[in-house]
C-alpha positions in Angstrom: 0.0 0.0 0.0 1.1 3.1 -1.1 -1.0 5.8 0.2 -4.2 5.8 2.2 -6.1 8.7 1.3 -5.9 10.5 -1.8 -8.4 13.3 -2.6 -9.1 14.9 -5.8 -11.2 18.8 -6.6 -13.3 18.2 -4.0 -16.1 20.7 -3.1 -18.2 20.0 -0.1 -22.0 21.9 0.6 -23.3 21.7 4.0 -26.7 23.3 4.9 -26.3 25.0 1.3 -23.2 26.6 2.5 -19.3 26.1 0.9 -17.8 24.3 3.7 -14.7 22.9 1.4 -13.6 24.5 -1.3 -11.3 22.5 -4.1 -9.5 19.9 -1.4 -5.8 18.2 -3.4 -4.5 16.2 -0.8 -2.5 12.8 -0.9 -2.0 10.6 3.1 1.1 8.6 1.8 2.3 5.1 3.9 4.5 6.4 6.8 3.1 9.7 7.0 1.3 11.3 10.4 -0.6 14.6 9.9 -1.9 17.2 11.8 -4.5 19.2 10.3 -4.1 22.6 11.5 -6.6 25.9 11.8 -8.8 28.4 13.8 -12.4 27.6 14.7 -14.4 27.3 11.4 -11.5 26.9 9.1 -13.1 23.4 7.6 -11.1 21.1 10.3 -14.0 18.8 11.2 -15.9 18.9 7.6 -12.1 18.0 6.3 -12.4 14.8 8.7 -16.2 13.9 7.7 -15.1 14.1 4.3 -12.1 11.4 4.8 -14.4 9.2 7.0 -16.8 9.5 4.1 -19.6 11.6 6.1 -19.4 14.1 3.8 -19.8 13.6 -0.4 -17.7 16.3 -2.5 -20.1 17.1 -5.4 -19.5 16.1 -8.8 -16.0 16.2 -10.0 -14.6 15.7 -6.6 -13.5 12.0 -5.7 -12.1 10.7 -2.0 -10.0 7.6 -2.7 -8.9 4.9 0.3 -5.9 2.4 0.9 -4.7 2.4 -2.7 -8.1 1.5 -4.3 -8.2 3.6 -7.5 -11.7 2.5 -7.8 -14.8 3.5 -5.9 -14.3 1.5 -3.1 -17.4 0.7 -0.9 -17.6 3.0 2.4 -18.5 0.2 4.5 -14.8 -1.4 3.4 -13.2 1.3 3.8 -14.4 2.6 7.7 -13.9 -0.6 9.1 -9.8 0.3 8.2 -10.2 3.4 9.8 -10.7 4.4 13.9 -12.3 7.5 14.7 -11.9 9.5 18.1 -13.3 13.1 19.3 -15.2 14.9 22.1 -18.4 14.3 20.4 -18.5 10.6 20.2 -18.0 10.8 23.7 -21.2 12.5 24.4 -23.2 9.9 22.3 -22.6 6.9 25.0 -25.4 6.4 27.7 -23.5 7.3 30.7 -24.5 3.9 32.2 -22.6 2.1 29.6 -19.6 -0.3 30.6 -15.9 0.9 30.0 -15.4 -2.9 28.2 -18.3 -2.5 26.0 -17.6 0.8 24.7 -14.2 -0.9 23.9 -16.3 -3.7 22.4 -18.7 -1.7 20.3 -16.2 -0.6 18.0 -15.9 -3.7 16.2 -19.3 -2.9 15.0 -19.0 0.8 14.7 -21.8 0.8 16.6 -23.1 3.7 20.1 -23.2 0.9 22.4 -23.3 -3.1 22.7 -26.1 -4.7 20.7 -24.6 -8.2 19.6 -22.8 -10.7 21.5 -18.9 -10.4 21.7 -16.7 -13.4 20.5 -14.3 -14.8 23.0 -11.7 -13.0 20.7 -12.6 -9.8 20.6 -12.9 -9.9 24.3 -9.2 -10.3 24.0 -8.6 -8.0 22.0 -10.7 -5.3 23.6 -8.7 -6.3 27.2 -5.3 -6.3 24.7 -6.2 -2.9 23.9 -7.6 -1.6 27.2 -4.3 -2.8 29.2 -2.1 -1.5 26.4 -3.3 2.2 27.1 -3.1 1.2 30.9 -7.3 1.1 31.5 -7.6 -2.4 32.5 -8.5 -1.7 35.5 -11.8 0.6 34.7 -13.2 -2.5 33.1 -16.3 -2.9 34.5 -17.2 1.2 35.4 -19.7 3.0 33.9 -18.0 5.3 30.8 -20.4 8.4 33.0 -18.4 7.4 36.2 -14.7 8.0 34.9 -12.7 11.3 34.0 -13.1 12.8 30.8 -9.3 12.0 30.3 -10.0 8.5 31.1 -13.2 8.7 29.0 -10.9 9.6 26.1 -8.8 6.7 26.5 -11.3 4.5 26.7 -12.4 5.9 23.2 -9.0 5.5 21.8 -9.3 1.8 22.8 -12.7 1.3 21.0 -10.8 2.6 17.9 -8.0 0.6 18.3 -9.7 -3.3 18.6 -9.9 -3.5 14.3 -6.2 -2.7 14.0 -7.0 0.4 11.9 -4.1 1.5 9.4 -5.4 5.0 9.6 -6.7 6.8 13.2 -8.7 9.8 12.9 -8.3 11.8 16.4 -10.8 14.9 16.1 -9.5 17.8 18.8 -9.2 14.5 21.2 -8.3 17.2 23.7 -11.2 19.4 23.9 -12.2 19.8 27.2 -9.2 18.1 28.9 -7.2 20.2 31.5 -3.3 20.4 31.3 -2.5 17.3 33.0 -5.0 15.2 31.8 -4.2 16.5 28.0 -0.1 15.7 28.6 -1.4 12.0 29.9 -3.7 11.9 26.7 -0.6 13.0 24.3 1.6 10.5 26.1 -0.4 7.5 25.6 -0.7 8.7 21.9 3.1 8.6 21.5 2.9 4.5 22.5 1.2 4.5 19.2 4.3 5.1 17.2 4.8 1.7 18.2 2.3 0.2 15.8 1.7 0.3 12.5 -1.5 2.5 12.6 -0.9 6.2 10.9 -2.8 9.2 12.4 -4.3 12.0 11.2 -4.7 14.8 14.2 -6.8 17.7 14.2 -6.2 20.6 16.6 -5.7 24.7 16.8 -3.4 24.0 19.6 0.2 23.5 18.2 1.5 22.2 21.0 -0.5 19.2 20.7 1.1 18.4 17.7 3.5 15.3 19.1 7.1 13.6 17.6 5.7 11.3 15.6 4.1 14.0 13.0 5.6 14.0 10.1 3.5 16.7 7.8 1.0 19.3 9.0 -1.8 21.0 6.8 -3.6 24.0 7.3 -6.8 24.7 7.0 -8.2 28.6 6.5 -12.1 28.9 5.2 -12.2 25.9 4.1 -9.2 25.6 1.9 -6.1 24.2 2.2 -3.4 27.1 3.0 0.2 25.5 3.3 0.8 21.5 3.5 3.9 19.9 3.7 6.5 18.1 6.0 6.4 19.4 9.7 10.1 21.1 9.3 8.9 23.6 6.6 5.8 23.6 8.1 6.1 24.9 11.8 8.0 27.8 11.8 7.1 31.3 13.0 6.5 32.2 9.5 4.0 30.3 8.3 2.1 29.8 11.5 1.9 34.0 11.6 0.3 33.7 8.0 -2.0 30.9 8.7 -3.6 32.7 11.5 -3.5 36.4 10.6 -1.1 37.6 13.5 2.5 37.7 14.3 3.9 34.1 16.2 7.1 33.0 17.5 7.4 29.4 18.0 10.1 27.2 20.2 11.0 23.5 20.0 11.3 21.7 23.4 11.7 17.8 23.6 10.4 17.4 19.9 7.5 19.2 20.8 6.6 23.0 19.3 5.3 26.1 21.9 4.3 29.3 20.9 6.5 31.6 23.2 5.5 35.1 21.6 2.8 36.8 19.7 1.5 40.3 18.6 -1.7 41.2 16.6 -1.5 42.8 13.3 -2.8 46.2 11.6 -6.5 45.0 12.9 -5.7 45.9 16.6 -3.9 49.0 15.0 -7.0 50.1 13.3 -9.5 50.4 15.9 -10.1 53.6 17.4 -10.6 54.5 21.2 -13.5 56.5 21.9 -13.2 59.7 23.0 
């Protein structure tokens, strides 16, 4: 396999509106994205559209795992995990930690068929890998959001996915619970899955990235490898202000900023 996801002119209408707006954009083996931009920039319809959510209209084509043909959706999702804050929400609160983990093998909000003996292993695999093991049997409503999260990344995890799709998978997660999140994400590099992670915060954006996008109403701005990528430069052009950005343990901070001629422009009344 030579690339998972290759997308061609694609145009996406939501609600009659433009919400993508001519998407070129090839996933390669061995690569790790982050999909970069502000609130609104197209980050989550950009995800729909991989995860086949979202159709482009006609003349735009989304393409999976080397299949130049039109591969069936179904075939394609159950090669790709999906995590975010808002599958989350979906689960009945009630629901056990093990069968949110199980429900993934059959894409499904909740447990409605009986789990093999197999994928009870592999669900336990998964849940021990990430160090949950031991919230097994506790209600998903019970547990952190952090743990919550994790439990998530499990469910995605039980159909050895080549691609992961991880949708701002730290919305709503304080510092220390985010930098436990991140962490666990690194033992991923371990495996063969690739990630694609979306976020406006680019110090979530971890080691193992290899090439970051960015998003800005609804088009791609810059894409490329992280290097050219993530420097003060581009970042202050992606989001119309001046930043200055540090590396720290492979990691990238934002250590300085300073708004443009729009702060300039606005006049103090008298």
């Amino acid at each position: 396999m030579s690339w998972l996801v290759r997308i061609h002119n694609a145009d996406v209408f939501l609600n009659g509106k433009q919400v993508l707006n001519s998407i070129d954009w090839t996933m390669r083996k061995k690569e790790n994205w982050a999909v970069v931009g502000v609130n609104g920039a197209g980050k989550t319809s950009f995800m729909k559209l991989i995860f086949g959510e979202l159709i482009p209209i006609d003349g735009g084509e989304v393409r999976w795992f080397d299949n130049e043909k039109h591969e069936p959706l179904i075939d394609a999702r159950k090669r790709i995990g999906f995590v975010s804050a808002d599958l989350q929400e979906n689960y009945v609160p009630s629901t056990l930690c093990k069968n949110v983990v199980l429900s993934g093998f059959f894409s499904s909000i909740g447990l409605y068929k009986k789990a093999t003996h197999k994928q009870i292993e592999i669900a336990a695999y998964w849940m021990e890998f990430l160090e949950m093991q031991n919230l097994s049997n506790e209600p998903i409503g019970k547990i952190s959001y952090g743990e919550a999260r994790r439990i998530l990344l499990a469910r995605a995890l039980v159909n050895l996915p080549d691609l992961l799709i991880l949708d701002e998978p730290c919305s709503g997660l304080d510092i220390p619970t985010k930098e436990l999140f991140l962490h666990t994400l690194e033992k991923l590099a371990k495996t063969k899955t690739q990630l694609i992670y979306v976020t406006h915060h680019i110090d979530e954006i971890l080691p193992l990235t290899t090439h970051v996008l960015f998003l800005k109403n609804g088009t791609i701005f810059y894409k490329g490898t992280k290097s050219k990528m993530l420097t003060g430069q581009q970042l202050s052009r992606a989001f119309d202000c001046h930043l200055e950005l540090k590396k720290t343990s492979g990691r990238f901070w934002i250590t300085g900023s300073r708004l443009g001629k729009s702060r300039n422009s606005i006049n103090r009344p008298n």
